[in-house]
C-alpha positions in Angstrom: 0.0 0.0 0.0 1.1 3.7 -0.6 -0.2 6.3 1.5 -1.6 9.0 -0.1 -1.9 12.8 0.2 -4.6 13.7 2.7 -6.4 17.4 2.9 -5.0 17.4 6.9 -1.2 16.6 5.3 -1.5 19.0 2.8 -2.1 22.0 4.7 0.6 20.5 7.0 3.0 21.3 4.7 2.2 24.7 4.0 2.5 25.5 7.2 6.4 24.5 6.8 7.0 25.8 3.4 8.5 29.0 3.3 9.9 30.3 0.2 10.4 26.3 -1.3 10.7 25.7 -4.8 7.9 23.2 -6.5 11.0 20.9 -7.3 11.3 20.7 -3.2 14.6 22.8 -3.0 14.4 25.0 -0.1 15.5 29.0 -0.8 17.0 31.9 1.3 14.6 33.8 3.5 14.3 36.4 6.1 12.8 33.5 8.5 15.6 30.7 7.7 18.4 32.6 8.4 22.2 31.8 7.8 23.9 29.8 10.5 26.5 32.4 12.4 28.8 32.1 15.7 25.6 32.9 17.4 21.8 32.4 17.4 19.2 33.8 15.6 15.8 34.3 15.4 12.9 35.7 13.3 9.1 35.5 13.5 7.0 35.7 10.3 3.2 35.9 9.9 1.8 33.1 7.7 -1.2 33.2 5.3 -2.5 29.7 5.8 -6.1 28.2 5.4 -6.3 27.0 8.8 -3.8 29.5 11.0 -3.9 32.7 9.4 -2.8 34.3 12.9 -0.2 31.9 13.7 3.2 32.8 13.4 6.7 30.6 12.6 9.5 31.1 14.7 12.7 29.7 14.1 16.0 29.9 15.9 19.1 28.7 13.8 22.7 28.5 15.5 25.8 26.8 14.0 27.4 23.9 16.1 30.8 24.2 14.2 31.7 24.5 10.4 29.1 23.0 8.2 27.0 21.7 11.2 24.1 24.0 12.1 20.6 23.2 14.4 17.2 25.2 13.9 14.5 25.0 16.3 11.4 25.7 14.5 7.9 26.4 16.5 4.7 26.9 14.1 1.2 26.9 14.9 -1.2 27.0 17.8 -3.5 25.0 19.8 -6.6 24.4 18.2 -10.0 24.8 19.5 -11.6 22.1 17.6 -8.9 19.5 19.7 -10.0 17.9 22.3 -9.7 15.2 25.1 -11.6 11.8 25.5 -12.1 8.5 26.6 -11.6 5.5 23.5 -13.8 2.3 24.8 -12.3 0.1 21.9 -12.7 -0.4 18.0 -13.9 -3.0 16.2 -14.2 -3.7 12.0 -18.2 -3.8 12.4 -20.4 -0.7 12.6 -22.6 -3.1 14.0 -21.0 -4.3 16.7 -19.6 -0.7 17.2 -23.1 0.5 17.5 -23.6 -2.0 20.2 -20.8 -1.5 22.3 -21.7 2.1 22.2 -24.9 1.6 23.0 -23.7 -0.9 25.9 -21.4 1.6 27.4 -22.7 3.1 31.3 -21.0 6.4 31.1 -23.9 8.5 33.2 -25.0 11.3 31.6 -22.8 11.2 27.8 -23.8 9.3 25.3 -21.0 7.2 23.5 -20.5 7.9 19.9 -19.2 5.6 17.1 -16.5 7.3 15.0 -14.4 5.7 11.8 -10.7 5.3 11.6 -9.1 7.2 8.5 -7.9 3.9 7.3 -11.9 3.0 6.8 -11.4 -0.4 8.1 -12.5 0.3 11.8 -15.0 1.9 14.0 -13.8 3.0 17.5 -16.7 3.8 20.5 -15.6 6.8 22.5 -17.4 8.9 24.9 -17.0 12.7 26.2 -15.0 16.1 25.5 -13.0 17.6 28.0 -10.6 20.2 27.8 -8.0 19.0 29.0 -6.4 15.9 30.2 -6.8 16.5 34.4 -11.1 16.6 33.5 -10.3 13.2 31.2 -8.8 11.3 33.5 -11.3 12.5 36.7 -14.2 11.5 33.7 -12.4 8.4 33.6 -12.4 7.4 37.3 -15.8 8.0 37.7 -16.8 6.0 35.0 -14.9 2.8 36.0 -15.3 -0.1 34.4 -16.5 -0.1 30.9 -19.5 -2.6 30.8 -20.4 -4.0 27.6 -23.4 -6.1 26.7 -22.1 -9.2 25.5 -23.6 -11.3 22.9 -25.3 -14.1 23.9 -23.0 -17.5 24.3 -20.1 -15.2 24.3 -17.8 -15.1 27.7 -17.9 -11.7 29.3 -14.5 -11.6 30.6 -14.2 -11.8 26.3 -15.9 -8.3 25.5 -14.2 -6.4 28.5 -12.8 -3.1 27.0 -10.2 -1.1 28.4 -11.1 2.5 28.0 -8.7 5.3 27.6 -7.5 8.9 27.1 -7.0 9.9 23.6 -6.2 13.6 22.5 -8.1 14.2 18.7 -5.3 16.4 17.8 -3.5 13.2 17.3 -5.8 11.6 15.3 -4.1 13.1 12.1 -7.2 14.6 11.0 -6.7 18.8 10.4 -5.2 20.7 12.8 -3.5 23.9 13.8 -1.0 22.1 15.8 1.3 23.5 17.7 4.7 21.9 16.4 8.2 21.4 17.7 10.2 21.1 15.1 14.4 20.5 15.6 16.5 20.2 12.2 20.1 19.3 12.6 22.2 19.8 9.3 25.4 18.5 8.4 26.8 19.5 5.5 29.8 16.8 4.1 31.8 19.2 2.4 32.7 20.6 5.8 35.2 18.1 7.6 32.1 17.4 9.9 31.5 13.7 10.4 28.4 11.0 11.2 28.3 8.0 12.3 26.3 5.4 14.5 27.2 4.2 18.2 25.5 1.4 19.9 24.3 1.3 23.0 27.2 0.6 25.3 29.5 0.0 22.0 27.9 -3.6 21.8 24.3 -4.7 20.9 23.4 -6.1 24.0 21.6 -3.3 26.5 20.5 0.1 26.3 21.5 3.7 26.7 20.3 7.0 26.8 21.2 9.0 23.2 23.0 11.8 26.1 24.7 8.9 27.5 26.0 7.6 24.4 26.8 11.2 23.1 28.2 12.1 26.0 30.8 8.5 25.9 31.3 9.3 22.8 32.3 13.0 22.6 29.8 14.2 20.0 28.6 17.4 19.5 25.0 16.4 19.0 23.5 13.3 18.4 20.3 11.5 17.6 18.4 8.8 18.4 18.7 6.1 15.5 17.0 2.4 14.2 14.3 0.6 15.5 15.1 -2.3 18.4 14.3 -4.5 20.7 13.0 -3.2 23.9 11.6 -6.5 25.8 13.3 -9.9 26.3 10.2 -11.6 25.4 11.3 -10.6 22.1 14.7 -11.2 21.8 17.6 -9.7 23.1 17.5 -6.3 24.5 18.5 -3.7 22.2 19.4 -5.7 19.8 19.0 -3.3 16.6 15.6 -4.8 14.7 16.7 -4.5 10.9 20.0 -3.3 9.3 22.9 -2.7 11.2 26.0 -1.8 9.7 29.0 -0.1 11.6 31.7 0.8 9.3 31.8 -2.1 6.9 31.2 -4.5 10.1 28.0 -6.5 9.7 26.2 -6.4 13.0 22.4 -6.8 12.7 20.6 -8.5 9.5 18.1 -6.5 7.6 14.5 -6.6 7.6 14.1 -7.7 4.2 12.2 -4.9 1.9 12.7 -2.0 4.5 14.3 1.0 3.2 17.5 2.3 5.2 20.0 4.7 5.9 23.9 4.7 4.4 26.5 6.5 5.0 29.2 5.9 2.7 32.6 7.1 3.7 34.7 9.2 2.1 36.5 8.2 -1.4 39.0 9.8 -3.5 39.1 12.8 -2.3 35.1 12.8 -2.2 33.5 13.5 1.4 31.4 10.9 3.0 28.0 10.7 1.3 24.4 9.7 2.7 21.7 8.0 0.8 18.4 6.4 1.5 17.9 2.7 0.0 17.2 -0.7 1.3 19.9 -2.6 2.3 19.4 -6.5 1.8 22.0 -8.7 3.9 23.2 -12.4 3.4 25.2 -14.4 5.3 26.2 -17.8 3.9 28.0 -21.0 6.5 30.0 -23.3 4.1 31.8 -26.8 5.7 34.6 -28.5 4.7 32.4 -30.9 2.5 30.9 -28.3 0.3 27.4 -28.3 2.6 26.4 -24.7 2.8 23.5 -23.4 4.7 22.6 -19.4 5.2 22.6 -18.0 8.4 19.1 -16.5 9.7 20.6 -13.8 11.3 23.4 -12.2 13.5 24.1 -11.0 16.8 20.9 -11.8 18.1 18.7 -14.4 19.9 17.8 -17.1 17.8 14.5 -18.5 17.4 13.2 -14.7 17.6 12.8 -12.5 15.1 11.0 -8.7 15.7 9.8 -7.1 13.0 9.9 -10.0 10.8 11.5 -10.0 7.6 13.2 -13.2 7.6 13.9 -15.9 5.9 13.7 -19.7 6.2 10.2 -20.5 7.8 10.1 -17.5 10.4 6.0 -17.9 11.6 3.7 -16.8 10.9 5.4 -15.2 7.6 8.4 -13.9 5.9 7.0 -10.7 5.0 8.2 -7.5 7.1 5.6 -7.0 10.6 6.5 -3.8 12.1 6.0 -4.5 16.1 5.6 -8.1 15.9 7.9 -10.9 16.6 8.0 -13.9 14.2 9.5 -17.3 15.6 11.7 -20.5 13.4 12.1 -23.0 15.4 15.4 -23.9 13.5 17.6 -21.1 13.5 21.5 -20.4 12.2 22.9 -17.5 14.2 25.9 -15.7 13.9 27.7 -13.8 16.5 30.7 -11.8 17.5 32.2 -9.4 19.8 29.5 -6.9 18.6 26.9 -8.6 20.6 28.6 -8.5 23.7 30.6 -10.2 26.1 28.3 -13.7 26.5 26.0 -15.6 23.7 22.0 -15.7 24.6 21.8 -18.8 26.6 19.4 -21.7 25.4 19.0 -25.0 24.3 21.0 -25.9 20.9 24.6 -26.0 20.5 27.5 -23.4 19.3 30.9 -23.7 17.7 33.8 -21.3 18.8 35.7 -20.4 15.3 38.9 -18.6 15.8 41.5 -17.9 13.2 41.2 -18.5 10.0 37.5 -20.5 10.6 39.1 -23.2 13.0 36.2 -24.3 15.0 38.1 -24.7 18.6 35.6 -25.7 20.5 32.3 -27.4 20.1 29.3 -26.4 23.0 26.7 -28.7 23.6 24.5 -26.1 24.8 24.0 -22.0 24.0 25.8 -19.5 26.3 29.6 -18.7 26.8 31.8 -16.3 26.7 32.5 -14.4 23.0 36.2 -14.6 22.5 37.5 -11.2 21.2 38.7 -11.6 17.4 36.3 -15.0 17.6 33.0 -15.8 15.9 30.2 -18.2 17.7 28.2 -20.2 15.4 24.7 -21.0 17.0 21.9 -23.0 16.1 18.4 -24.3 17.3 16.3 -27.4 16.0 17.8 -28.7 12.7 20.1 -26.2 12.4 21.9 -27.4 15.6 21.9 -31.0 14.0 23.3 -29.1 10.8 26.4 -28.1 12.9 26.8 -31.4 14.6 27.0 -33.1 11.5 29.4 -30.4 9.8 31.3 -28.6 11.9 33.3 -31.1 14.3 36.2 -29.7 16.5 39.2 -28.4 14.1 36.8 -28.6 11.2 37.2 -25.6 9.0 34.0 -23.0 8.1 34.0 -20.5 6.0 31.5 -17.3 6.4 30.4 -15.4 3.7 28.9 -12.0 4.4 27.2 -9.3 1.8 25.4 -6.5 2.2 23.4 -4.7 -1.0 21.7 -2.0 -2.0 18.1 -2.3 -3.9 20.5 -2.5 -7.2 22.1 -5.5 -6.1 25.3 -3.7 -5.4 27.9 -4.1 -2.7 27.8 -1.3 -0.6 30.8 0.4 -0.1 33.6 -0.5 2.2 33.7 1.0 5.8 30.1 1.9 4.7 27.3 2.6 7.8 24.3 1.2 7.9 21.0 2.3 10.0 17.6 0.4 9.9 14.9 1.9 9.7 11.5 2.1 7.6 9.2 3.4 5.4 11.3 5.4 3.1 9.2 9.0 2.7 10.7 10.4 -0.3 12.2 9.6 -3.2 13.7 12.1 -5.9 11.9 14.5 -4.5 8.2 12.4 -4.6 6.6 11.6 -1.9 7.0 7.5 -1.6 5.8 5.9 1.5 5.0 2.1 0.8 3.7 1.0 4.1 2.6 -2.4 3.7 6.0 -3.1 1.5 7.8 -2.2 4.7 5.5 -4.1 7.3 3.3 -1.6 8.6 0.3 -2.8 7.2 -0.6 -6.5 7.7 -3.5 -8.9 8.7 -1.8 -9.9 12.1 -2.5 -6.1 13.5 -5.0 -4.8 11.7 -5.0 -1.7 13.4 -1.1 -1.0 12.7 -1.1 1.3 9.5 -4.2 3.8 11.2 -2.3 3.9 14.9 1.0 3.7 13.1 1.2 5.6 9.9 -2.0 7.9 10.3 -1.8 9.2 13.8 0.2 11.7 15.1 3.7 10.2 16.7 7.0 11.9 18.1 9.2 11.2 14.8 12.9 10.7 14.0 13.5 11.6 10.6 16.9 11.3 8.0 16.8 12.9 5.1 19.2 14.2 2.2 19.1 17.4 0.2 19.8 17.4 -3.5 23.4 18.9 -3.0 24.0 15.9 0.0 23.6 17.8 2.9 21.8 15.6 5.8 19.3 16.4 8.0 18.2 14.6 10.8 14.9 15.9 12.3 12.7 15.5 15.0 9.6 16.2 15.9 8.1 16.1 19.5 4.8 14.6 19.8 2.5 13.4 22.0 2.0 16.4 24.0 -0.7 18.6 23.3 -0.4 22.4 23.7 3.3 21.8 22.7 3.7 19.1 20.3 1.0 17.6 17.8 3.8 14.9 15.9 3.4 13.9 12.7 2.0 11.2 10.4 4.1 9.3 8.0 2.7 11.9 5.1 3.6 14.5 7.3 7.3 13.7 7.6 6.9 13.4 4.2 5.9 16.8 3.2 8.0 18.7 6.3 11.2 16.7 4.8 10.9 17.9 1.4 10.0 21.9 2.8 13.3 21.5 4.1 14.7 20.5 1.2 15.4 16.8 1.4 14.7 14.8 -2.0 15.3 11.5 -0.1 14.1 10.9 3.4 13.5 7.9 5.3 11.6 7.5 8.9 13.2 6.3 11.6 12.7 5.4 15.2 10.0 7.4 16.9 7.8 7.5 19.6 9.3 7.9 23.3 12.4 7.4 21.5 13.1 10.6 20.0 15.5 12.3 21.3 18.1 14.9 19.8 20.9 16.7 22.0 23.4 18.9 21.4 26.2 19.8 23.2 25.5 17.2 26.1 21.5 18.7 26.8 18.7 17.6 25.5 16.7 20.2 23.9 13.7 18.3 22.4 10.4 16.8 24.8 10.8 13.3 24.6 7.1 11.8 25.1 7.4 9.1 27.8 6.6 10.2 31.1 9.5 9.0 33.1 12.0 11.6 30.5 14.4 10.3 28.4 14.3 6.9 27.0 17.1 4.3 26.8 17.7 3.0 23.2 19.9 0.7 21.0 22.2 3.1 18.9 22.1 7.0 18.3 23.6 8.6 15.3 26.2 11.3 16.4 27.9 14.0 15.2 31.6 15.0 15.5 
């Protein structure tokens, strides 16, 4: 599926576009400012259909030569926003119209309102002003009762009512925005590159932590990852992972990435948006070969899908899902961390040269720096068995592609992340392609794709510049977020031609010079994540 261009994103991006060119190039004006030693700032009234008294204000400083960050703030609460309590959603009108009418709310009546996806109608009930009134509302009403129908278990129709904000729902509205732009220009001796978590994939940190280790001048949150051990290893990066030509996480196959190829003769490094398809390939001494489902990661578990081999319940990319194989070949190094995931199975040690020193009949030990563990689960532990006895020689055989089918280049960087927004300029967002539309979550492209979220965003201007943006969301009366068109459209009125999203939510997060100076959404503050992109 490709999204397309809604009314609500449309005017979105007007409210953005200052003085851009149709082809998406962004020109000089008196509100976008020249980065300086200093900081500046300008305010400019806006002729818009739905904020005609709203004013942008932006405030540009340069970090250091060719690095510069804007704070932009456009737009105002709107009236028409409100607060209220969401009882459920279900694919029938019918059955919509009978929770609704089920519902003991007092007073207020429940109303039955489609998603913008079309496929769903949601039961909610009351407008309050703000979110103190919602959630007294939602004390006093308790526990949602719903009719059920008859035969069917009760405990089966319990709902579990609560708070939404409409200004969220992507639908038209004034905003406000928080907008943070961060602009590297190649040309400039300034460099990028990606840090995990800890400098291995196992664990989290905060993006200030990892800036802060790593003595960058400003940093961003980066890829999508694991958060819960239910799902695999935490903080293990979920898609592409590249780290200067090292192969540390396997793509999600069909999700589009970023690269950031170093520099070559003579040419600075270069960023570009594609998808990045990875292969790894185990060969024995008798010519048996089998590919590796993955690497530097706990077998057997696969989030966001995108695999290969008989990963259940499909192959396809699930954004937010885990897919399981029973039978599992996993790679892993001294990128993962000091100790292999623990489990059933067995594991070879290979050291130089693809020696296999020492045979494990069960997961879990100790990664030997400069060594390479060889894991596997169900048949693929019987594969080892049978070809990789003690002093046995294997051979690995890594690539990693572009959507062309070409090597990428050496020392290049990979980050996951997913759906691409732009492409030469167009807006391109194939959701379902990338996983965020499938039958397992139904509800996955509306709450995903079509509501308002905090967003990480990586994009590229025509003359190669990057800009890594994000947008606060979440927080009404400071921060509406975007929706995948959104990023879309507020990418290219920056001037990006190629732009791909990246991890949002609670995990966005930009800082420079050691502070934070975005909102991140969650309410304990700052969240811990897998890697960050920084900037040196």
């Amino acid at each position: 599926m490709r999204l397309s261009r809604s009314p609500a994103a449309v005017i979105f991006v007007l409210t953005v576009l200052v003085g851009a060119a149709a082809c998406g190039q962004s020109k000089p004006s008196r509100a976008h400012p020249r980065p300086d030693a200093g900081a500046s700032v300008a305010a400019v009234s806006l002729d818009l259909p739905l904020a005609r008294d709203s004013t942008e204000r932006r405030t540009r400083q340069s970090i250091r030569r060719g690095v510069s960050y804007e704070h932009i703030v456009y737009g105002r609460a709107s009236r028409e926003d409100f607060f209220t309590i969401e009882i459920g959603a279900t694919a029938e009108r019918a059955e919509a119209d009978r929770i609704a009418a089920g519902v003991h709310a007092g007073e207020q009546r429940a109303r039955v309102e489609q998603t913008r996806d079309g496929r769903r109608w949601r039961v909610r009930v009351g407008r309050y002003a703000d979110r103190p009134a919602a959630e007294r509302a939602l004390t006093a009403l308790g526990e949602v009762r719903i009719e059920p129908p008859p035969g069917t278990d009760p405990d089966e129709t319990r709902a579990h009512a609560h708070i939404v904000f409409t200004g969220e729902d992507g639908l038209a509205t004034t905003g406000p925005w928080s907008i943070h732009v961060l602009e590297i220009d190649p040309r400039s001796g300034a460099r990028v590159d990606l840090a995990l978590a800890h400098g291995h994939v196992e664990g989290r940190e905060t993006v200030r932590s990892i800036a802060a280790r790593e003595r960058a001048l400003a940093a961003v949150n980066a890829g999508y990852f694991v958060m819960d051990a239910r799902d695999g290893t935490p903080g293990d990066p979920a898609g592409a992972c590249v780290l200067r030509g090292a192969l540390v996480s396997e793509s999600v196959e069909g999700r589009t990435a970023l690269v950031l190829a170093p520099p070559r003769s003579g040419a600075p490094w270069r960023a570009r948006v594609t998808k990045v398809h990875t292969r790894i390939r185990v060969l024995a001494p008798s010519g048996a070969a089998r590919d590796a489902d993955g690497i530097n990661r706990t077998a057997g578990l696969v989030r966001n899908c995108g695999g290969s081999g008989g990963d259940r319940p499909a192959e396809a990319p699930m954004h937010d899902f885990t897919c399981t194989d029973p039978n599992e070949l996993i790679v892993l190094d001294a990128h993962f961390g000091p100790r292999s995931p623990e489990g059933q199975g067995v594991e070879i040690v290979l050291g130089a040269g693809g020696r296999v020193h020492e045979v494990r009949a069960r997961r879990g030990g100790e990664i030997p720096r400069d060594a390479r563990i060889v894991a596997g689960i169900g048949d693929a532990a019987d594969w080892i068995r049978a070809q990789a006895p003690r002093n046995a020689t294997i051979r690995l055989e890594m690539r990693v592609t572009d959507d062309d089918g070409r090597e990428l280049e050496p020392g290049a960087t990979v980050v996951n992340g997913g759906p691409r927004l732009l492409r030469d300029g167009h807006l391109e967002i194939p959701a379902r392609e990338e996983g965020f539309d499938y039958p397992q979550r139904p509800d996955m492209l509306e709450h995903f794709a079509l509501r308002r979220h905090p967003r990480t965003i990586a994009a590229v201007t025509r003359d190669g510049r990057l800009l890594l943006i994000v947008v606060d969301g979440r927080q009404p009366g400071r921060s509406a977020g975007l929706t995948f068109d959104e990023e879309a459209h507020l990418a290219r009125a920056l001037g990006a031609i190629e732009a791909v999203n990246l991890d949002g939510g609670g995990s966005t997060t930009i800082v420079i010079g050691g502070r934070v100076v975005n909102s991140p959404s969650d309410p304990s503050g700052e969240r811990t994540v897998s890697d960050a992109l920084i900037v040196r």
